[in-house]
LUMLUM-479864 format. One record per residue (C-alpha): residue in three letters; residue number from 1; x, y, z; chain. Coordinates in Angstrom, 2 decimals. Layout:
- aa  i  u  v  w  ch
- ALA  NUM  X  Y  Z  A
...
This chain:
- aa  i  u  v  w  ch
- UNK  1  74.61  -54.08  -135.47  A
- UNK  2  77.15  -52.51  -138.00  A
- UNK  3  75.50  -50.47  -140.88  A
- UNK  4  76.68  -53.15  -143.48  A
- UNK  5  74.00  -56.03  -141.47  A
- UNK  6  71.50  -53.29  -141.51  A
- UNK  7  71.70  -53.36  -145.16  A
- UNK  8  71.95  -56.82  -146.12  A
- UNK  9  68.96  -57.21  -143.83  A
- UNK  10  67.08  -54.11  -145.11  A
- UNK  11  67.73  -56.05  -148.68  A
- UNK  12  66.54  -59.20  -147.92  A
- UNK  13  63.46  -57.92  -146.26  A
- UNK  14  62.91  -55.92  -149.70  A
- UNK  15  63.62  -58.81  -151.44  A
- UNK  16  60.63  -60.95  -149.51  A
- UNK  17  58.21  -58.53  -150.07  A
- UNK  18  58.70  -58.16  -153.42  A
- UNK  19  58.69  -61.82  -154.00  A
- UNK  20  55.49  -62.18  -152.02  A
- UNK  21  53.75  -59.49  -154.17  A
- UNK  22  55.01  -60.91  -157.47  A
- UNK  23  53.21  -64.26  -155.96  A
- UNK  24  49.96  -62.53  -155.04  A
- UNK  25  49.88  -60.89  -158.38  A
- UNK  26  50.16  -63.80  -160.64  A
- UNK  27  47.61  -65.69  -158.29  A
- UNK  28  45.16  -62.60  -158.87  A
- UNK  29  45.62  -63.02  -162.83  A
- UNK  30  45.61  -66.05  -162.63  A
- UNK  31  41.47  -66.01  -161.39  A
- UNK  32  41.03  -63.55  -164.19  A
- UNK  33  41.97  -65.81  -167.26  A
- UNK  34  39.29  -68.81  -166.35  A
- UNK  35  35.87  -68.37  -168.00  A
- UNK  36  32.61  -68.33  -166.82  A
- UNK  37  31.59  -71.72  -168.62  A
- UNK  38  35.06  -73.33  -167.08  A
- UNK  39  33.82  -71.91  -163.78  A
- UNK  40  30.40  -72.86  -163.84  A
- UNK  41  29.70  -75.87  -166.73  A
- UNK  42  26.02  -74.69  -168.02  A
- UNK  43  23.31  -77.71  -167.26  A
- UNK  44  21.86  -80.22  -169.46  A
- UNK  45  18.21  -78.49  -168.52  A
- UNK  46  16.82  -74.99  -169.43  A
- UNK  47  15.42  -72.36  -166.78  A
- UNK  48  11.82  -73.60  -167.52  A
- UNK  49  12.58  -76.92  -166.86  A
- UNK  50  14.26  -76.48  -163.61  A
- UNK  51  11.30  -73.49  -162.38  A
- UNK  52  8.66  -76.49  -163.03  A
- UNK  53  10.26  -79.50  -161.35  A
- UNK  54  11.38  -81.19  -164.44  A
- UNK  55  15.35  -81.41  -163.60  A
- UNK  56  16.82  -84.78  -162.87  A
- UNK  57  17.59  -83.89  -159.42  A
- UNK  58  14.67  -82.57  -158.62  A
- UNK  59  12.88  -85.80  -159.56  A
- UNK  60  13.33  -87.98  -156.58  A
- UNK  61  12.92  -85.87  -154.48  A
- UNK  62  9.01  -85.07  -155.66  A
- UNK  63  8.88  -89.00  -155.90  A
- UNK  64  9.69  -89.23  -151.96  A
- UNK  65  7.30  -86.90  -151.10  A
- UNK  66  4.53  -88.57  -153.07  A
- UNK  67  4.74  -92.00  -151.44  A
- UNK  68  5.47  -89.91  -148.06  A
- UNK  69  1.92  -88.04  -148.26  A
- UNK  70  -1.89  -89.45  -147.65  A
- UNK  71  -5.07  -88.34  -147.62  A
- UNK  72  -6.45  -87.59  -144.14  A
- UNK  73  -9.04  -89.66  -142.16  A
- UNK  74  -12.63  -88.14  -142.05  A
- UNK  75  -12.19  -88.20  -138.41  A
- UNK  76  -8.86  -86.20  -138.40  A
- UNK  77  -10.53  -83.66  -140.64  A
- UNK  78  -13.43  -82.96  -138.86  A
- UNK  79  -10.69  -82.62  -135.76  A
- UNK  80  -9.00  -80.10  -138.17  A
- UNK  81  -12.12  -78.27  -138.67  A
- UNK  82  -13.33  -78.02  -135.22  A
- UNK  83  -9.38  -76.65  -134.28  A
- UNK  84  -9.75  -73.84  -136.90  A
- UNK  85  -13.72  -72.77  -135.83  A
- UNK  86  -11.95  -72.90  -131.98  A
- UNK  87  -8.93  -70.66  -132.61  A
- UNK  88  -10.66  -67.08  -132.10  A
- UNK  89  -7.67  -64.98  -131.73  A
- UNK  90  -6.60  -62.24  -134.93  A
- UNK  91  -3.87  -60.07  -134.86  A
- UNK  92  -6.02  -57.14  -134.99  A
- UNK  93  -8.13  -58.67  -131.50  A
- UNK  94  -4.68  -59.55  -129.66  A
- UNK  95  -3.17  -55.94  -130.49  A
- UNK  96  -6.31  -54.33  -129.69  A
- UNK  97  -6.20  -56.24  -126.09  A
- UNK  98  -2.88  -55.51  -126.11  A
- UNK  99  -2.96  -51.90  -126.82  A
- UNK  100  -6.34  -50.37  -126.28  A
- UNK  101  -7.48  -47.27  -127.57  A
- UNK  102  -7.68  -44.46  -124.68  A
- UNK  103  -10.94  -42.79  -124.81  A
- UNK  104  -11.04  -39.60  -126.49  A
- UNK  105  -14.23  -37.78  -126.21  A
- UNK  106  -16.07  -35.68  -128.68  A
- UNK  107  -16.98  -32.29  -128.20  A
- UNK  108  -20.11  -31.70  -130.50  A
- UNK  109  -20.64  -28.05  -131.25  A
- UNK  110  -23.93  -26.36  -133.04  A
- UNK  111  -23.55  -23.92  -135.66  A
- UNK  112  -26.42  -21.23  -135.66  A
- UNK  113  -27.76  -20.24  -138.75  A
- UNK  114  -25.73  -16.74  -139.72  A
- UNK  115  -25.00  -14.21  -143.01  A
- UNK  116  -21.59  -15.19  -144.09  A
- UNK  117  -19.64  -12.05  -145.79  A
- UNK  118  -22.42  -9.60  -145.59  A
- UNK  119  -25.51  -10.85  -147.10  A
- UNK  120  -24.87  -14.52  -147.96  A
- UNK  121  -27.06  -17.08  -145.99  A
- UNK  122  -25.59  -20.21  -143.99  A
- UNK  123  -27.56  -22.72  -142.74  A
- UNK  124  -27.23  -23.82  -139.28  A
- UNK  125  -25.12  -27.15  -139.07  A
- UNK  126  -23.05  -29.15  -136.31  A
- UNK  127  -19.70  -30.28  -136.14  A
- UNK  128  -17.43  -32.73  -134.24  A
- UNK  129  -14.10  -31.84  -132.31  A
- UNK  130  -12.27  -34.93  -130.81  A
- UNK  131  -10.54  -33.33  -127.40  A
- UNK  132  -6.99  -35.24  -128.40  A
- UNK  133  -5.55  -34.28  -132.22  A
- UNK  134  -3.86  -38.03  -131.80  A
- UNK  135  -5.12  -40.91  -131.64  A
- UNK  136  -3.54  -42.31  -127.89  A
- UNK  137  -2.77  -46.29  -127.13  A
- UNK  138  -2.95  -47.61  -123.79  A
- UNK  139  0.85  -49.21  -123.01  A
- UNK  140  -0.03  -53.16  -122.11  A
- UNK  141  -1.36  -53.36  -118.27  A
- UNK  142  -2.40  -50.03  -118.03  A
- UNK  143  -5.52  -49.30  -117.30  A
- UNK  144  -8.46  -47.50  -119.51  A
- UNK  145  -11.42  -47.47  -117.57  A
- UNK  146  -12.24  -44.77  -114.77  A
- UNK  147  -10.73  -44.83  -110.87  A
């Protein structure tokens, strides 16, 4: 290629870009001079209106799910009420099968009755010392009780 091609194509591929970025510039403006209200057309209802129901659209909607609902039998209650009474697990009762605590004995210790600081009188008292600072969970299968 002779140095004159690599010019003309060296200008031509100048050229391009700078015809592309013109383009992308004038679309980027272009988003900037539309308005919010051109954009987005405010509604014919206020925010109260639309938080309690009352917006046109929302309207037939409520209406379908009014003639879509009824009252339950007294049969398929009392079904509903023995299902509920039956249905023993918690979270706390599943993670504490789950996870059970390890045991962590207590060492109790008696405090005789001394002079504190030369002449000042403590009674005797007792105190508790678990062995473990931490409170340890068994990981799930493993077991807790004794070999």
């Amino acid at each position: 290629m002779t140095d004159n091609k690599k010019i003309t194509s060296h200008k031509v591929s100048t050229s391009l870009f700078l015809f592309f970025m013109a383009g992308l510039l004038i679309v980027s403006l272009s988003g900037c001079a539309s308005n919010k209200e051109e954009l987005l057309p405010p509604g014919d209802s206020t925010m109260m209106e639309l938080w309690q129901g009352n917006a046109p659209s929302s309207h037939t909607v409520v209406r379908g799910r009014e003639t879509l609902r009824r009252g339950l039998s007294a049969q398929e209650t009392l079904a509903s009420e023995r299902l509920d009474e039956s249905y023993s697990r918690t979270q706390e009762n599943e993670l504490s099968q789950i996870f059970p605590r390890l045991p962590n004995p207590d060492m109790v210790m008696y405090i005789f009755p001394h002079l504190a600081e030369g002449n000042t009188p403590v009674p005797g008292y007792s105190t508790v010392f678990p062995f473990y600072e931490q409170t340890q969970y068994a990981l799930p299968g493993e077991r807790t009780e004794a070999l």
